[in-house]
C-alpha positions, 0 to 999 in steps of 0.5 A, spaced: 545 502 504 542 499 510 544 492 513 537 488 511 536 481 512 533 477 505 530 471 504 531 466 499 527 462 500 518 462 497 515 464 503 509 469 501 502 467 503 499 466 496 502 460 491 508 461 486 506 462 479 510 457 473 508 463 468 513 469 471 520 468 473 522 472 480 527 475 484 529 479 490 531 486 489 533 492 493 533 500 491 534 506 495 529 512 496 531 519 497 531 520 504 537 514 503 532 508 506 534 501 502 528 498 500 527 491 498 522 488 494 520 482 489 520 483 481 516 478 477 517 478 470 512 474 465 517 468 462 519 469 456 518 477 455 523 480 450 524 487 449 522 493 453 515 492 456 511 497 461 512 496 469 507 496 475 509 498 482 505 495 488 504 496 495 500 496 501 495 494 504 497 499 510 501 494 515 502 488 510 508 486 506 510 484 499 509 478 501 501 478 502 496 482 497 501 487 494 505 480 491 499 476 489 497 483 485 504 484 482 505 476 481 499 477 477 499 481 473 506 480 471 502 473 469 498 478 465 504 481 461 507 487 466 514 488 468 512 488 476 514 491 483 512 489 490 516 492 494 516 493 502 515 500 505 521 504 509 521 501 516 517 495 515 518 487 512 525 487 509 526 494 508 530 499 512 530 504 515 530 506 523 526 506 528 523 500 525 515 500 524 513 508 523 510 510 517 510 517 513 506 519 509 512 524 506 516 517 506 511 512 503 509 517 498 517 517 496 518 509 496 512 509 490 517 514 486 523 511 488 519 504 486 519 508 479 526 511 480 527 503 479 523 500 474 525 506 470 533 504 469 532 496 467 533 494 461 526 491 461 523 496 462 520 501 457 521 508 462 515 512 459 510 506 460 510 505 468 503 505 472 503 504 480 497 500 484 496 501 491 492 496 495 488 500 501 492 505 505 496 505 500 491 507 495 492 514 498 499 514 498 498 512 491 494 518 489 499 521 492 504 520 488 501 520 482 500 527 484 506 529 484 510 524 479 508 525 472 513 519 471 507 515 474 502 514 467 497 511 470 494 509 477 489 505 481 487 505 488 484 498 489 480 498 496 482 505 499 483 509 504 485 515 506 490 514 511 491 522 513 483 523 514 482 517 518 487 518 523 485 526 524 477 524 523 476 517 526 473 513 522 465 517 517 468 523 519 466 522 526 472 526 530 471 533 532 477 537 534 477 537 541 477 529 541 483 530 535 487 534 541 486 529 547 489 524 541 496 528 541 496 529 547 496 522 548 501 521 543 505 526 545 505 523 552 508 517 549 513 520 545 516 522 552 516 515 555 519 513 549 524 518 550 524 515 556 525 508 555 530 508 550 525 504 544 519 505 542 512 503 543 508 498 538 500 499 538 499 493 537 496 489 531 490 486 529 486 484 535 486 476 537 482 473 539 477 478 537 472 482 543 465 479 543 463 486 540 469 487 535 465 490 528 465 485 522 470 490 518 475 487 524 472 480 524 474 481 517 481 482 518 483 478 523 480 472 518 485 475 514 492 477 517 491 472 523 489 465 520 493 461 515 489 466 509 494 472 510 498 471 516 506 473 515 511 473 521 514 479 518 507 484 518 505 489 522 498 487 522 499 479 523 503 481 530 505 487 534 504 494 530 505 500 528 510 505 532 504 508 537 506 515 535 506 513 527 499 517 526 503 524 528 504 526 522 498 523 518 494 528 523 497 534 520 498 531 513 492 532 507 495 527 503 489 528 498 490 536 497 492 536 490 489 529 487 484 533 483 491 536 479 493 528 478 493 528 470 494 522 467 489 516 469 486 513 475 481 507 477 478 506 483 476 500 485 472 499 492 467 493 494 460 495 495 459 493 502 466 495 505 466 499 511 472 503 507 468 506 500 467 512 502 474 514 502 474 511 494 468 514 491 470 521 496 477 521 493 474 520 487 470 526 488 476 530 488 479 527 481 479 532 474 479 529 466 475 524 462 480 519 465 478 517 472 475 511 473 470 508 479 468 501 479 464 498 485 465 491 485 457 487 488 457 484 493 464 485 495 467 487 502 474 491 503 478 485 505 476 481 500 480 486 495 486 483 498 487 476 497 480 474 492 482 473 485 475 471 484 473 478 486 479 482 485 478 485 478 484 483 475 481 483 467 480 490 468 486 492 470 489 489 466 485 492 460 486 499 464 494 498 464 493 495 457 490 501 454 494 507 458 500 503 458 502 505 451 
């Protein structure tokens, strides 16, 4: 297993409920990655319970949006995962800070592998939830886990299709060739270096141009709302060379298959809704679900708990969960 660091200490951005109890725990995916994360449990539960996953958003730890859901909805009467993805936050995996959309999409079953053998856990009742890019990779994993008996994409995006296309689809195929050059490019001076590069994360302090989706997010990962020392996106990134393998990865080519239920979940005016209501498009059955939430923003759907939908996804889960 890998060789990790574990706090004992509360240390999330999101105050610790007196309604569930919490433990740190650690499990290994198939590529042999120890990943770490924090388990909730309403207090005193008894007897075998349904369980959710959670993971996200693309860049973030447990320790932000993923574990203020997870604690959540273990307040509402789930068995619950927040877990950090290979390469990041407490779990392992060298080099540090890359992301995979082969390797992610595993860390949600290797999540279910987990929640599957506990005692506490009804095997045949577990969900997954995955917050922004996650959301993609949730679908993913519901795609191709049949273990996954219902699924939610909350604030989504594609990460595959951002990274080949650019943000509407606005990147044609000789702009997408002079970005693998570039990364290319990269790997080699890295090669040369000995270490690799980080992209840097949210910028700060902000361009006098910066779009108000990038304004939203560093209100969020580089102020006390979000901010955490060990996410990507609060301080230096990703790996530069990261986005290889999404560009040449549809991450989304086999969600119409996805048989078991799915909800949606986006705000009205998030920059990111048509990557939700187009992954949606692809969706097949009388058990997928699309809500919208007014007024609401994508980032919003990371830390608002007046906006983020908990009744409905419980009332989701409650039903499909059985």
């Amino acid at each position: 297993m890998d060789e990790t660091i574990i706090t004992t200490e509360w240390d999330k951005t999101f105050p610790q409920s007196d309604k569930v109890d919490h433990r740190k725990v650690q499990f290994t995916n198939r590529f042999g990655i120890t990943l770490t994360g924090d388990l909730f449990t309403p207090k005193n539960s008894d007897g075998r319970m349904a369980a959710i996953a959670v993971s996200g958003p693309f860049g973030a730890v447990k320790e932000q949006s993923s574990g203020l859901y997870a604690q959540t909805m273990a307040e509402r009467g789930f068995i619950t995962l927040a877990f950090d993805p290979s390469y990041t936050g407490e779990s392992g995996g060298e080099p540090r800070y890359v992301a995979s959309p082969d390797i992610n999409t595993e860390d949600f079953s290797a999540a279910v592998d987990f929640l599957s053998i506990q005692n506490n856990v009804d095997p045949d009742r577990i969900g997954i939830i995955g917050i922004c890019g996650w959301g993609g990779l949730a679908l993913n994993a519901a795609a191709i886990d049949t273990r996954i008996k219902a699924t939610v994409a909350s604030t989504m995006y594609d990460m595959s299709r951002v990274t080949a296309n650019g943000y509407n689809d606005s990147m044609d195929a000789d702009e997408r060739y002079e970005l693998r050059i570039q990364l290319n490019a990269q790997r080699t001076k890295d090669a040369l270096a000995g270490d690799y590069a980080r992209a840097g994360g949210v910028a700060d302090p902000l361009p006098a141009d910066a779009p108000q989706f990038v304004r939203d997010y560093h209100d969020y990962y580089k102020t006390v709302r979000g901010y955490h020392e060990r996410s990507l996106n609060s301080n230096d990134g990703w790996n530069t060379t990261s986005p290889l393998s999404f560009m040449n990865t549809r991450q989304l080519a086999y969600a119409g298959e996805i048989r078991n239920p799915v909800l949606i979940i986006h705000g009205e005016k998030a920059h990111s809704r048509y990557f939700g209501e187009q992954a949606f498009a692809k969706l097949t059955g009388d058990n997928k679900y699309l809500l919208i939430i007014p007024g609401a923003s994508h980032v919003e759907l990371y830390d608002r708990t007046d906006i983020i939908p908990f009744d409905k996804m419980e009332t989701f889960f409650t039903e499909n969960l059985r």
